[in-house]
TIRO-2110 file (N, C-alpha, C; in Angstrom, 1 decimal):
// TIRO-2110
-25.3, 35.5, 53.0, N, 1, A
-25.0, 36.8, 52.3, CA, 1, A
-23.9, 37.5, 53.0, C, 1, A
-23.7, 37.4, 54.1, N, 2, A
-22.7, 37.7, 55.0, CA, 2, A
-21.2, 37.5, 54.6, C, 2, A
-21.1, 36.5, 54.3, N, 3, A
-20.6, 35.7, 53.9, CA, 3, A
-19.5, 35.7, 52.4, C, 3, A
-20.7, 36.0, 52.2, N, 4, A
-20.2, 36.7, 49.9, CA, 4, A
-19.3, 38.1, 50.7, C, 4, A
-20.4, 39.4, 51.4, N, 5, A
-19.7, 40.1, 51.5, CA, 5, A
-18.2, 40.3, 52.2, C, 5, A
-18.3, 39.5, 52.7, N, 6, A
-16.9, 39.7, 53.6, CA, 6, A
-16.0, 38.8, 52.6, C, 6, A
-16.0, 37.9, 52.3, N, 7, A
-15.1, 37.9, 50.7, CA, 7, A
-14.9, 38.6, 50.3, C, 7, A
-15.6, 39.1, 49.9, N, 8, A
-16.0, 40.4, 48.6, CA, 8, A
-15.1, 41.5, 48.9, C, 8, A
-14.9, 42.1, 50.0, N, 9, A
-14.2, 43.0, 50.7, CA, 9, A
-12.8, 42.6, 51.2, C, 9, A
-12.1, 41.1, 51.2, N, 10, A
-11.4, 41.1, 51.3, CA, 10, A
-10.5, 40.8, 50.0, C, 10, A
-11.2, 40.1, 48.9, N, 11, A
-10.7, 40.0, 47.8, CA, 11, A
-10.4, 41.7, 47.2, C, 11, A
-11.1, 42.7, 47.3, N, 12, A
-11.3, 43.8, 47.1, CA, 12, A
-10.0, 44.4, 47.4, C, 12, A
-9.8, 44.4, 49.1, N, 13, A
-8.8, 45.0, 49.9, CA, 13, A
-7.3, 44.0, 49.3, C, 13, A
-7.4, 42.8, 48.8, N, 14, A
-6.3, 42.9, 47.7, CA, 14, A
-5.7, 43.4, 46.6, C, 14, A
-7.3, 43.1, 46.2, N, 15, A
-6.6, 43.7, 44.3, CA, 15, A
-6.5, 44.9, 44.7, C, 15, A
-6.7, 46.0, 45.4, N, 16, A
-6.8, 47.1, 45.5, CA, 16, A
-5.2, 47.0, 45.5, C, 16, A
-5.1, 46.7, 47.2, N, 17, A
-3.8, 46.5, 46.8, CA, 17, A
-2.9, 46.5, 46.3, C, 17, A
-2.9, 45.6, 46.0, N, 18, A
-2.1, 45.1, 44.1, CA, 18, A
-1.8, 46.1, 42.9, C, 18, A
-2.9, 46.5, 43.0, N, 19, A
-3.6, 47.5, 41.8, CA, 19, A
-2.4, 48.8, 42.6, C, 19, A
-2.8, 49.2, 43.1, N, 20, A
-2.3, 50.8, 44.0, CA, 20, A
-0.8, 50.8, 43.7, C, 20, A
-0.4, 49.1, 44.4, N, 21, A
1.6, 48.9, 44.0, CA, 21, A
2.1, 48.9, 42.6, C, 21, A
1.0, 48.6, 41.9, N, 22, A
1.3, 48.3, 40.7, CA, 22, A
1.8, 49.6, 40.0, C, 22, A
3.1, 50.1, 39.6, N, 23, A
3.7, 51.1, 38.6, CA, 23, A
3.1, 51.5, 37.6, C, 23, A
3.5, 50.0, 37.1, N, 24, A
2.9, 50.1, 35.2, CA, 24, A
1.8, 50.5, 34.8, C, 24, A
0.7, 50.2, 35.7, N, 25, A
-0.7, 50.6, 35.3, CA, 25, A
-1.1, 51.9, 35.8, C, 25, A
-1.8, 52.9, 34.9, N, 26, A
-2.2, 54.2, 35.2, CA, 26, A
-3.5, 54.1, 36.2, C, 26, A
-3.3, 54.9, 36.8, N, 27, A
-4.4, 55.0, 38.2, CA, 27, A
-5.8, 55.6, 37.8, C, 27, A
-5.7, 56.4, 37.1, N, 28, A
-6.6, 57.0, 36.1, CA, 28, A
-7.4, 56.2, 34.9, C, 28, A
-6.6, 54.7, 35.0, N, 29, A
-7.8, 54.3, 33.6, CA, 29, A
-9.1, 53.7, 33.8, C, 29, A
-9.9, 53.8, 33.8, N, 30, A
-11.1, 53.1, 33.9, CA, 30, A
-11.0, 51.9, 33.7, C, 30, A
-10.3, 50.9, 32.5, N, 31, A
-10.6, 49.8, 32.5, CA, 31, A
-9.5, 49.0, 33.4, C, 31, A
-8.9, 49.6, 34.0, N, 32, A
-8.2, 48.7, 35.2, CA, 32, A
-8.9, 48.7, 36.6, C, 32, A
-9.7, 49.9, 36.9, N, 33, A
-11.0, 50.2, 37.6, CA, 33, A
-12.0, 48.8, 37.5, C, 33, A
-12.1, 48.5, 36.6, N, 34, A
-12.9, 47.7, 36.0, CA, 34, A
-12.9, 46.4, 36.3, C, 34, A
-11.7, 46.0, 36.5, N, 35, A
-10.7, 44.8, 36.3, CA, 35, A
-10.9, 44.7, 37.7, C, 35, A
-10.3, 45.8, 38.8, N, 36, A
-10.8, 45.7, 39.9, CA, 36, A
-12.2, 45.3, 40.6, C, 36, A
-13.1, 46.0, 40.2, N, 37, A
-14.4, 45.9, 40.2, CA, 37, A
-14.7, 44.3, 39.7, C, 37, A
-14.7, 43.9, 38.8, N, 38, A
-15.0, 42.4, 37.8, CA, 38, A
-14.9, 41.6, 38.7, C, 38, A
-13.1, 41.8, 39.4, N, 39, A
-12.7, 40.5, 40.6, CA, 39, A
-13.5, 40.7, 41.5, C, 39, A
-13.7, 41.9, 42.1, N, 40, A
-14.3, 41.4, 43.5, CA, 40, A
-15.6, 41.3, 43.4, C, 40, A
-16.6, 41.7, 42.3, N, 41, A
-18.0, 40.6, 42.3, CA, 41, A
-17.9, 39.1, 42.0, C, 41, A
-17.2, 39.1, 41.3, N, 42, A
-16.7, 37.5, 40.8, CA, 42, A
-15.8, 36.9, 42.2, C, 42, A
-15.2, 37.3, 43.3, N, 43, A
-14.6, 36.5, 44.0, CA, 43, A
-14.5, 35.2, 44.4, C, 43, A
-15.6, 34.3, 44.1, N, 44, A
-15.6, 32.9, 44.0, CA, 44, A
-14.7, 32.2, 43.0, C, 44, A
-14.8, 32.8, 42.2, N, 45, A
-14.2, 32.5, 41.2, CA, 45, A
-12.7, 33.2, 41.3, C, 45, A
-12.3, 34.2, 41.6, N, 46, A
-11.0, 34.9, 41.4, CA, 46, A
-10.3, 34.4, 42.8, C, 46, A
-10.8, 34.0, 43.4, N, 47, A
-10.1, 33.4, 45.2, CA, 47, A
-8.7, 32.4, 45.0, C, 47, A
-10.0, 31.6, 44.5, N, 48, A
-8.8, 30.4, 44.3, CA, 48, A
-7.8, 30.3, 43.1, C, 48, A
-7.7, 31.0, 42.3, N, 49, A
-7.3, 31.4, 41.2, CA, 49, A
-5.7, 32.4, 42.0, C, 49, A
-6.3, 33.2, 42.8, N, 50, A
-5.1, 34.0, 43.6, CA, 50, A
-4.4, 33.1, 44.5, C, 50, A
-5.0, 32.3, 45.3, N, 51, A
-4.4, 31.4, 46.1, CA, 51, A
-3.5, 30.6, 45.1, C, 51, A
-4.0, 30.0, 43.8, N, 52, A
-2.7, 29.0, 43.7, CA, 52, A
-1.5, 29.6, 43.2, C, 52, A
-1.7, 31.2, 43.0, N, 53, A
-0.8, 31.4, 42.1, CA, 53, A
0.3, 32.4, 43.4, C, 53, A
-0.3, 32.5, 44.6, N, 54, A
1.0, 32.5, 45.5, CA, 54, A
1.6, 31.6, 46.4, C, 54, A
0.6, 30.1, 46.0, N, 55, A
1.4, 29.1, 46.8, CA, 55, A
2.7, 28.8, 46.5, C, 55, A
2.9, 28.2, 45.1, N, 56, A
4.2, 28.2, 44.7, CA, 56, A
5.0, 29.2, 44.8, C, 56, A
5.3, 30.5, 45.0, N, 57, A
5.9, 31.7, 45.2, CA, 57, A
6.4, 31.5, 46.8, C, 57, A
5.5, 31.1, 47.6, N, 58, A
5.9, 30.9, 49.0, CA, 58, A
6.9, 29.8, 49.5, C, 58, A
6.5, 28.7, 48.6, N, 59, A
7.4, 27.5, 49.0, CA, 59, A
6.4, 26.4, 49.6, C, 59, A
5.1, 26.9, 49.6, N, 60, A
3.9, 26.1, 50.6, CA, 60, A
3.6, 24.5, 50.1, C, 60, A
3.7, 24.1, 48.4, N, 61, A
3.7, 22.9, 48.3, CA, 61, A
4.9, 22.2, 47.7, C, 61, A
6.1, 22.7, 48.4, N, 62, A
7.1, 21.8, 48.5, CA, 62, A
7.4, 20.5, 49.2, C, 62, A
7.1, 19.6, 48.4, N, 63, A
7.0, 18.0, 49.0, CA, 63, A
8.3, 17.3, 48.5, C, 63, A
8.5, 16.8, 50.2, N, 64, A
9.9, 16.1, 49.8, CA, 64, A
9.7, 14.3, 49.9, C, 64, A
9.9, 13.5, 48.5, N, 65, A
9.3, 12.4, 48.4, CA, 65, A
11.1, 11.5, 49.5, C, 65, A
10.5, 10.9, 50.2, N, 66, A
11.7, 9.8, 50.8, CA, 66, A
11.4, 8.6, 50.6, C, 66, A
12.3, 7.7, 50.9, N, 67, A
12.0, 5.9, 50.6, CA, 67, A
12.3, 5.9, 52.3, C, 67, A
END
């Protein structure tokens, strides 16, 4: 249980994140509230979903094939 939560709180302490930098979205809307909220019960599922989508952004599975 420990476990979930501290996930939970760090997936959280992202989207929040994310959410806060984000311009385009009004701060005020509930359903982006929501959206926030969704991910971090769901974080099992939203984890790895965030991870692949800043690996390639970083450069992390750049494989160089040699002979």
């Amino acid at each position: 249980m420990t476990l979930y939560f501290t996930g939970a709180t760090l997936v959280f302490g992202i989207l929040l994140n994310a959410f806060l930098k984000d311009s385009s979205t009004p701060k005020s809307d509930v359903t982006s509230w929501l959206v926030v909220l969704i991910g971090t019960l769901v974080w099992p599922l939203v984890w790895p979903s965030m991870i692949l989508k800043q690996l390639p952004k970083r450069g992390a599975l750049k494989l160089k094939y040699t002979n």
